[in-house]
LORORO-371823 format. One record per residue: residue number from 1; x, y, z of N, C-alpha, C, O in turn. Coordinates in nm, 4 decimals. Layout:
// LORORO-371823
PT   num       n.xx       n.yy       n.zz      ca.xx      ca.yy      ca.zz       c.xx       c.yy       c.zz       o.xx       o.yy       o.zz
PT   NUM          X          Y          Z          X          Y          Z          X          Y          Z          X          Y          Z
...
***
This chain:
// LORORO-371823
PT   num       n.xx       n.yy       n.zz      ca.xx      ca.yy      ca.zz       c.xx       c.yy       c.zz       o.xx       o.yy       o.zz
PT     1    -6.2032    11.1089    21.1866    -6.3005    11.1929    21.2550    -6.3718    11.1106    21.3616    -6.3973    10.9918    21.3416
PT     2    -6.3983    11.1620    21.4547    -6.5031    11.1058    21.5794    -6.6087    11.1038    21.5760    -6.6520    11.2073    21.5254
PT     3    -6.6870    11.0327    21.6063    -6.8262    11.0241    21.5995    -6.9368    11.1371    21.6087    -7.0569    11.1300    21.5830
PT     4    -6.8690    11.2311    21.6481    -6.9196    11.3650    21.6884    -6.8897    11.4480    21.6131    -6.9794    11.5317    21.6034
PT     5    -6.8116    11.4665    21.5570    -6.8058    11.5591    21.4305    -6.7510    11.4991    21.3127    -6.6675    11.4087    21.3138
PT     6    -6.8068    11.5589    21.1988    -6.7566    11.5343    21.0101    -6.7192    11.5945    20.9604    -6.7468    11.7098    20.9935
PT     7    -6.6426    11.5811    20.8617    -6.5807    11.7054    20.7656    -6.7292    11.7509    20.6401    -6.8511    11.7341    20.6442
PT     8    -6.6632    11.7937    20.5713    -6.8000    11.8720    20.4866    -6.8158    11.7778    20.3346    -6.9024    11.7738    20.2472
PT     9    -6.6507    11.6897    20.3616    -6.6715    11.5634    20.2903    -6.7287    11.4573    20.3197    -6.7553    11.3676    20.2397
PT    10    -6.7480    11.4578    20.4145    -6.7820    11.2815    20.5039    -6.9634    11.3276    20.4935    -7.0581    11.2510    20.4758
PT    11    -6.9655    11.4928    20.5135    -7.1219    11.5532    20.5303    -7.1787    11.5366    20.3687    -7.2997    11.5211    20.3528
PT    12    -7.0884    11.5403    20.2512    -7.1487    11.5541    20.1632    -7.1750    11.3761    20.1287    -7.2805    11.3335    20.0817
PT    13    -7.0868    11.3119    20.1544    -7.0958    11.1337    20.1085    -7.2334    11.1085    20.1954    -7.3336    11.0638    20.1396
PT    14    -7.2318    11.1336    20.3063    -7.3651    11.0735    20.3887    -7.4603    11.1674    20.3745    -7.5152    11.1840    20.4835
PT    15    -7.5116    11.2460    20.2792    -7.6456    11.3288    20.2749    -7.6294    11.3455    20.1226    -7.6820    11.4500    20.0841
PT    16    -7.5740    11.2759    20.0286    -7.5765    11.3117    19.8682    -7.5708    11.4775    19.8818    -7.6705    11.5294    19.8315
PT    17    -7.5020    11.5460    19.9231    -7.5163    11.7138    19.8470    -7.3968    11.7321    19.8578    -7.3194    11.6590    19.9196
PT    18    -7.3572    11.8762    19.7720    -7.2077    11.9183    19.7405    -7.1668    11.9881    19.8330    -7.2548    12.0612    19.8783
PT    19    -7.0337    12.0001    19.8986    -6.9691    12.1279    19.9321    -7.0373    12.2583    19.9485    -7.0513    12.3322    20.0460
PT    20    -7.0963    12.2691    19.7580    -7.1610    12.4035    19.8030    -7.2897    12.4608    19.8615    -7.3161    12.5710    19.9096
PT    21    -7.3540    12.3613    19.8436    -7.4931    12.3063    19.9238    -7.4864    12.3471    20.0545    -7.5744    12.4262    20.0884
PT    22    -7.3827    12.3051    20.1606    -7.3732    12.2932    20.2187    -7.2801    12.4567    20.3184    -7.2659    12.4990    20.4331
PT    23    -7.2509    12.4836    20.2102    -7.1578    12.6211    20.2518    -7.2863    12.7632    20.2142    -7.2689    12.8823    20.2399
PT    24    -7.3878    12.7116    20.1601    -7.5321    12.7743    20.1154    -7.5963    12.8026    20.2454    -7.6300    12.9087    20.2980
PT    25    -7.6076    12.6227    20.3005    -7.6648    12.6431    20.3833    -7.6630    12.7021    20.5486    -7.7468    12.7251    20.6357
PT    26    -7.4963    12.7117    20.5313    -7.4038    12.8040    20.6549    -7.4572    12.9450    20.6350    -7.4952    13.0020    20.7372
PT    27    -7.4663    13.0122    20.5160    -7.4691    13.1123    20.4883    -7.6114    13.1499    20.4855    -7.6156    13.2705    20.5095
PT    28    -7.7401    13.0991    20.4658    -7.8525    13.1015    20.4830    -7.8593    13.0985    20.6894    -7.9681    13.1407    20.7287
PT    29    -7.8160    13.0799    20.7411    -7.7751    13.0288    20.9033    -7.8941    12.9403    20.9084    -8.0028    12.9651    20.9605
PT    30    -7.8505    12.8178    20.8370    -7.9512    12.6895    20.9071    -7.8672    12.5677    20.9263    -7.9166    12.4550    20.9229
PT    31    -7.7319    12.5915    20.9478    -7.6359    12.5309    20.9771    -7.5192    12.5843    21.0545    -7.4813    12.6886    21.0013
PT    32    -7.4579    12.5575    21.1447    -7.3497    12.5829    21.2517    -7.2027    12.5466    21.2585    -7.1272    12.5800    21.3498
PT    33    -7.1697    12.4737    21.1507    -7.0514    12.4146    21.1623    -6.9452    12.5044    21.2178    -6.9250    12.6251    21.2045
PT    34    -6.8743    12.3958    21.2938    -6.7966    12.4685    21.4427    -6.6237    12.5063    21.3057    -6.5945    12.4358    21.2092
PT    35    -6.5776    12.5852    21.3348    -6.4977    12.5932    21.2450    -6.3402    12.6125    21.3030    -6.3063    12.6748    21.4036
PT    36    -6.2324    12.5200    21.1823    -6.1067    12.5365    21.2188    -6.0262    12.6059    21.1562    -6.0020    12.5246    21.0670
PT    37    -5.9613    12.6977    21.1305    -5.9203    12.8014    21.0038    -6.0080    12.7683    20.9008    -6.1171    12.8171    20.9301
PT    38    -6.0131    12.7169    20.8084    -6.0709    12.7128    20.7034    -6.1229    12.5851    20.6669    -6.1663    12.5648    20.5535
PT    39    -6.1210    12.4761    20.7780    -6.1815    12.3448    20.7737    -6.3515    12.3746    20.8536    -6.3820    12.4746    20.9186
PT    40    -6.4059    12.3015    20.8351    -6.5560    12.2810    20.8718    -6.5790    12.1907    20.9409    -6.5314    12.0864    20.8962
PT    41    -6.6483    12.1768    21.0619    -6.6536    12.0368    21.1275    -6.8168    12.0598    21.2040    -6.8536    12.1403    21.2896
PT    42    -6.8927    11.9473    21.1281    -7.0202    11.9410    21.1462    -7.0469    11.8652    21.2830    -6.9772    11.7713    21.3215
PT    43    -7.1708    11.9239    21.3615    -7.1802    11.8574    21.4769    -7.3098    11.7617    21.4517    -7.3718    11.7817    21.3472
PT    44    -7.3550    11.6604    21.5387    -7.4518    11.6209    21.5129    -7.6009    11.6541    21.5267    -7.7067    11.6090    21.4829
PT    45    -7.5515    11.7781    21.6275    -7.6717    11.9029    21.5542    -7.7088    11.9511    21.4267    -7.8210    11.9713    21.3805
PT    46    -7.5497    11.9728    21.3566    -7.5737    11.9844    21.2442    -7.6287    11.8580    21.1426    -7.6827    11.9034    21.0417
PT    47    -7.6267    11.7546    21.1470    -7.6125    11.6558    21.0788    -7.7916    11.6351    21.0917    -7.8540    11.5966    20.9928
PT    48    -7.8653    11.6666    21.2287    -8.0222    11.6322    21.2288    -8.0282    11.7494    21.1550    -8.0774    11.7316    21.0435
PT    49    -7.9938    11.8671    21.1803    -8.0986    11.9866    21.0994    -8.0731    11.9701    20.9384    -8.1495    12.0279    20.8611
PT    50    -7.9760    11.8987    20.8938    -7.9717    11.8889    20.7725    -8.0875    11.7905    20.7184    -8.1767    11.8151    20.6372
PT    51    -8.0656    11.6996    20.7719    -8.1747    11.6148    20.7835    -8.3629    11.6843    20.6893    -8.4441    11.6799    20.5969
PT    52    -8.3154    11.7411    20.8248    -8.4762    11.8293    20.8750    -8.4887    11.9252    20.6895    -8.5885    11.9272    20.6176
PT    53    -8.3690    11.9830    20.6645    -8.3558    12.0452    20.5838    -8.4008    12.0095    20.4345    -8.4820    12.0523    20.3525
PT    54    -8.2819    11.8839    20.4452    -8.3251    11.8258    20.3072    -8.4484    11.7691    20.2782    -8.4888    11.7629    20.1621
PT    55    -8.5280    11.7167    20.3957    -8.6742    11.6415    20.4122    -8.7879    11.8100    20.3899    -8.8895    11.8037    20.3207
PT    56    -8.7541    11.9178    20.4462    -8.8204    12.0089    20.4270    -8.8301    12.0593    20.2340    -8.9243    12.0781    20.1570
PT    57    -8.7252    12.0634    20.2244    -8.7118    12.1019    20.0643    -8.7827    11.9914    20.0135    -8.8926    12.0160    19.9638
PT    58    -8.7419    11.8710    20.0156    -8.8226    11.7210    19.9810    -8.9560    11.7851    19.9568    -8.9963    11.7665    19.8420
PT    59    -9.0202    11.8419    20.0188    -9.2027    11.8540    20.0675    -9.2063    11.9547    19.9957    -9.3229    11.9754    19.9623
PT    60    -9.1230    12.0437    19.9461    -9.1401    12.1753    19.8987    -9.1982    12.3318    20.0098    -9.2655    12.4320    19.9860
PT    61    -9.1214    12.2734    20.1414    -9.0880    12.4133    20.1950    -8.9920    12.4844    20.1571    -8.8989    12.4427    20.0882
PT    62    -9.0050    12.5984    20.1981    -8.9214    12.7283    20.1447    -8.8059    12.7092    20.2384    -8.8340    12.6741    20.3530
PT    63    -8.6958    12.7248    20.2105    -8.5836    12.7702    20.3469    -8.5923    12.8642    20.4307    -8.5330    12.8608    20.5386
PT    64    -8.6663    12.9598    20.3934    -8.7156    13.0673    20.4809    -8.8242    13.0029    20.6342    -8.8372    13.0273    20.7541
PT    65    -8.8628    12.9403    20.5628    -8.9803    12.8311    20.6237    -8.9008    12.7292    20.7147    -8.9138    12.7292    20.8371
PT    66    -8.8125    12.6368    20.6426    -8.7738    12.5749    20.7140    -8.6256    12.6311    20.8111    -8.5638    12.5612    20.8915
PT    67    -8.5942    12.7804    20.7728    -8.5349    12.8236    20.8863    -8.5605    12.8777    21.0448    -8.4922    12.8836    21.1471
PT    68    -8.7496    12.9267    20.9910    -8.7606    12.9388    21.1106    -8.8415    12.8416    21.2031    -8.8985    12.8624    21.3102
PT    69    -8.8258    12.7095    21.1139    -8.9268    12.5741    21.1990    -8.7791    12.5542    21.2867    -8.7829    12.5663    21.4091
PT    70    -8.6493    12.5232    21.2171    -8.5346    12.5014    21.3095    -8.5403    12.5939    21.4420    -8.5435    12.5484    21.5563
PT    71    -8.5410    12.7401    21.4059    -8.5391    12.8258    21.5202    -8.6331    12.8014    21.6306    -8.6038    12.8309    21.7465
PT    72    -8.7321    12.7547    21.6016    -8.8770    12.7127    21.7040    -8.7969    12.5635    21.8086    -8.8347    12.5178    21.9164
PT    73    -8.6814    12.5228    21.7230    -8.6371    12.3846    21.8269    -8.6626    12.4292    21.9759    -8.7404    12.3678    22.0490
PT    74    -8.5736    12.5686    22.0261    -8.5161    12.5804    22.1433    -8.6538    12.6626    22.2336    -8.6214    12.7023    22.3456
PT    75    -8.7432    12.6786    22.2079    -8.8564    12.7386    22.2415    -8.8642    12.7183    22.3849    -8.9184    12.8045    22.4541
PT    76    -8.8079    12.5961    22.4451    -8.8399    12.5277    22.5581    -8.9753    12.4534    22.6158    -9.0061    12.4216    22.7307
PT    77    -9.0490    12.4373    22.4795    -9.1977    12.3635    22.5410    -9.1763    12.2249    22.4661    -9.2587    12.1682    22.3944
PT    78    -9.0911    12.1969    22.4874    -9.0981    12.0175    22.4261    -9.1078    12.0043    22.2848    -9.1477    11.9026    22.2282
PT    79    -9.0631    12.1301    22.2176    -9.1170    12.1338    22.0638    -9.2576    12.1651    22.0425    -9.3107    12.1903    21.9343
PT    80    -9.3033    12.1615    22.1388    -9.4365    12.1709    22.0982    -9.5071    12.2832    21.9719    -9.5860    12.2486    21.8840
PT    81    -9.4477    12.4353    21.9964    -9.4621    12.5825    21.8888    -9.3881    12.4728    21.7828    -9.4486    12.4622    21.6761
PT    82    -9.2853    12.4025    21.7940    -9.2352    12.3478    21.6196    -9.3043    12.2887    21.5537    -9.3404    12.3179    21.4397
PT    83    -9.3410    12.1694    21.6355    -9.4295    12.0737    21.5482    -9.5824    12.1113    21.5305    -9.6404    12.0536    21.4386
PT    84    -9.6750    12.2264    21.6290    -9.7510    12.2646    21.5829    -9.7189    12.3342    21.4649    -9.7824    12.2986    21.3657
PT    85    -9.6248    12.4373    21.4482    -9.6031    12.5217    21.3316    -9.5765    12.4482    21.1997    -9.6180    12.4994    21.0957
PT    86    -9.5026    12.3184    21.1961    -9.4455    12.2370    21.0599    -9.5854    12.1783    21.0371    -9.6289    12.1935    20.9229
PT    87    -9.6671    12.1113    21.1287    -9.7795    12.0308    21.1010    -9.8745    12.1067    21.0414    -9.9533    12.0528    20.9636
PT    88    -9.8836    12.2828    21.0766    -9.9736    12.3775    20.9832    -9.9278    12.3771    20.8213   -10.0033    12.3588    20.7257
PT    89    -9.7745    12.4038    20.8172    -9.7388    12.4163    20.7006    -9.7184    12.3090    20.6167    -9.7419    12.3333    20.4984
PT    90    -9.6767    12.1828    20.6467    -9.6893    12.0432    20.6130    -9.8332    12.0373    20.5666    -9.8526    12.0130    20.4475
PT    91    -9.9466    12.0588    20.6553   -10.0695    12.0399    20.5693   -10.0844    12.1595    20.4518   -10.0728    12.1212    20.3354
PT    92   -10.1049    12.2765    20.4719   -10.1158    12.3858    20.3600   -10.0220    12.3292    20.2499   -10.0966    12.3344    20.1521
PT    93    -9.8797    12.2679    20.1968    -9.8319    12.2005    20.1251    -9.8984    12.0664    20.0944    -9.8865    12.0374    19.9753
PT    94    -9.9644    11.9771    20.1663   -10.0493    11.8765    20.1318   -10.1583    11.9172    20.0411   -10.2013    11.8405    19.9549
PT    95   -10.1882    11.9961    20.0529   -10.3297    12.0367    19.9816   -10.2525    12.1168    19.8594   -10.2982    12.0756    19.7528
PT    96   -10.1687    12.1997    19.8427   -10.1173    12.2419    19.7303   -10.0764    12.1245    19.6487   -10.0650    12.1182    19.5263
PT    97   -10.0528    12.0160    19.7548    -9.9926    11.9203    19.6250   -10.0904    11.8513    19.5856   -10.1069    11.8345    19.4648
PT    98   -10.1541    11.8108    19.6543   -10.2959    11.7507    19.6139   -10.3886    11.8456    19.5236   -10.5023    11.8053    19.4988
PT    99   -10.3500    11.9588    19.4775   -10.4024    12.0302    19.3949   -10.3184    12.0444    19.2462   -10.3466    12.0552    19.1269
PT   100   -10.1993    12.0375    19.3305   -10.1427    12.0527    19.1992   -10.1087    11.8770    19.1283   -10.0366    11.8460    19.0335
PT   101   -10.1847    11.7981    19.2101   -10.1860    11.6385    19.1171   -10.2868    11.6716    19.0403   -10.2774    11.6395    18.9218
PT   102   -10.3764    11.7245    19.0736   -10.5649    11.7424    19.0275   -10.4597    11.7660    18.8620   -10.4260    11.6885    18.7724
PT   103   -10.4401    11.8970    18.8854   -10.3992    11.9902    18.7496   -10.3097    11.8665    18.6776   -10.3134    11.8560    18.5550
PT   104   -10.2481    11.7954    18.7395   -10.1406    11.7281    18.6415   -10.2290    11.6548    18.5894   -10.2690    11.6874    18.4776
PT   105   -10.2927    11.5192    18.6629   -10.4035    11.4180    18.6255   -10.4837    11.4927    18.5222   -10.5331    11.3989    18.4598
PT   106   -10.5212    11.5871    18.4735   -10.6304    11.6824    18.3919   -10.5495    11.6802    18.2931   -10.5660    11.5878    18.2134
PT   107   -10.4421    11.7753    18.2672   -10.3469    11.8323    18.1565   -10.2797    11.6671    18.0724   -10.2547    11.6498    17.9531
PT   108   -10.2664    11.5668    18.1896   -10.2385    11.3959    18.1451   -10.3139    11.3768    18.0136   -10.2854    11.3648    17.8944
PT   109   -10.4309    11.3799    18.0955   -10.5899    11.3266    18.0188   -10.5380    11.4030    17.8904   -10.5017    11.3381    17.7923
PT   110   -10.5352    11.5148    17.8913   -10.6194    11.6519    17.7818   -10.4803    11.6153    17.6923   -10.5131    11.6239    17.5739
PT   111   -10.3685    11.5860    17.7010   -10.2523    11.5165    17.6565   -10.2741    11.3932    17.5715   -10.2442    11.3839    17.4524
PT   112   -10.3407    11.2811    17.6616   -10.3711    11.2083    17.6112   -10.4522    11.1948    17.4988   -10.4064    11.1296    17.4049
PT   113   -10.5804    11.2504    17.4879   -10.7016    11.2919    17.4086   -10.6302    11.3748    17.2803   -10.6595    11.3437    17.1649
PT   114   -10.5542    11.4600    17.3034   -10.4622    11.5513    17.1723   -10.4129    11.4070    17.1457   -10.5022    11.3482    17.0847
PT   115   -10.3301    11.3445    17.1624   -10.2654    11.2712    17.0797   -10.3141    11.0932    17.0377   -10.2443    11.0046    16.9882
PT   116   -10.4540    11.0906    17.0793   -10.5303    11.0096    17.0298   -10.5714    11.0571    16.9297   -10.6088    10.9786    16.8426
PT   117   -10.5796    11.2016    16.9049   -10.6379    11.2101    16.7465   -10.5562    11.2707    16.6671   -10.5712    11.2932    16.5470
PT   118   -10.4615    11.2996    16.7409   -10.3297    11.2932    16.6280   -10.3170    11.1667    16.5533   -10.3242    11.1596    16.4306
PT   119   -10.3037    11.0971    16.6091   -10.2884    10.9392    16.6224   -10.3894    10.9110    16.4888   -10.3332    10.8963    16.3803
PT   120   -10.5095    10.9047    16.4936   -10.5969    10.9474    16.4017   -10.5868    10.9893    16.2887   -10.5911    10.9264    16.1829
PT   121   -10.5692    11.1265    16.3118   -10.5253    11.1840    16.1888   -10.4306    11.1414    16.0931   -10.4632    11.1488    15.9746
PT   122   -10.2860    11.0851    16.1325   -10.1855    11.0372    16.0817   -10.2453    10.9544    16.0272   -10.2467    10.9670    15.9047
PT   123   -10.3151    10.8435    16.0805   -10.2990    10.7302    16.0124   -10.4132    10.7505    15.8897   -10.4038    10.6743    15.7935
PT   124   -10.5388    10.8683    15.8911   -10.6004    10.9002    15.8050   -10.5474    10.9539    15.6884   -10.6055    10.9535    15.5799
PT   125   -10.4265    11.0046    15.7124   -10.3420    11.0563    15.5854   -10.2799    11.0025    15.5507   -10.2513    11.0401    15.4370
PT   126   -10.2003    10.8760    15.5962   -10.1853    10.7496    15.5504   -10.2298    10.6656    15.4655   -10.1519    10.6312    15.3766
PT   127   -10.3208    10.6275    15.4668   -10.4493    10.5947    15.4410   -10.4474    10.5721    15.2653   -10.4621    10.4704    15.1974
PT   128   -10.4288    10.6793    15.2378   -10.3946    10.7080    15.0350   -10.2798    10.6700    14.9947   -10.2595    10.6199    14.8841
PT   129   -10.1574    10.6995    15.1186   -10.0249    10.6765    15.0526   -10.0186    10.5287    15.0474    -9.9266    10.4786    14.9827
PT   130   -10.1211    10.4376    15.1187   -10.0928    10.2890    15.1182   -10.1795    10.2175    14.9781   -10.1638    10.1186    14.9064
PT   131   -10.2754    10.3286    14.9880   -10.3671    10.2796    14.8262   -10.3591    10.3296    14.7408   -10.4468    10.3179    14.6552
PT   132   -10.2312    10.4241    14.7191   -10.1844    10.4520    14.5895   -10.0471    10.3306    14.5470    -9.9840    10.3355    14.4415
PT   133   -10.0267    10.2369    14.6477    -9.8970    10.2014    14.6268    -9.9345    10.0732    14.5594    -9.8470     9.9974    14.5177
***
């Protein structure tokens, strides 16, 4: 293959995802692969938006989301509508996650505290079986 295009094998070795991942993401249209009867040949258009793709899911955007941040590429203002639009939703996901650490860090604790007195307890019922022996 040429530097310019990959098969959907060479696409799956250099981005860790499967075949079907990737035939998902044709079918979702956030991918273009130029096609030969029934072979696939990724351009390096395709190869950044995957990119973009897998880093979007990474963050926990939606594909819906990150289909139409791709569509904003061709806008013609320098990206500018894209990266304002990802940098809105990039933060609204910052703060969900930063909320949803709050909840984890809490439920940790309240985890922790249950099984400190489990911890407790056991060894209080213990306790007889070692001074009866």
């Amino acid at each position: 293959m040429t530097e310019d295009y990959m098969t959907i094998r060479e696409m799956c070795d250099a981005f860790g995802v499967t075949p079907r991942t990737l035939r998902f993401y044709e079918a979702k249209e956030l991918l273009f692969p130029l096609r030969e009867g029934q072979k696939r040949l990724f351009t390096r258009r395709d190869r950044a938006r995957l990119k973009l793709i897998l880093r979007g899911k990474r963050f926990g955007f939606s594909l819906e989301e990150i289909r139409q941040l791709l569509n904003l590429y061709d806008m013609g203002d320098q990206q500018l509508t894209q990266l304002s639009r990802t940098f809105e939703i990039a933060q609204e996901r910052l703060t969900d996650m930063e909320r949803q650490r709050e909840e984890l860090d809490e439920a940790i604790a309240d985890l922790k505290e249950q099984m400190r007195w489990g911890e407790k307890v056991i060894a209080s019922l213990e306790q007889p079986k070692k001074a009866a022996e």
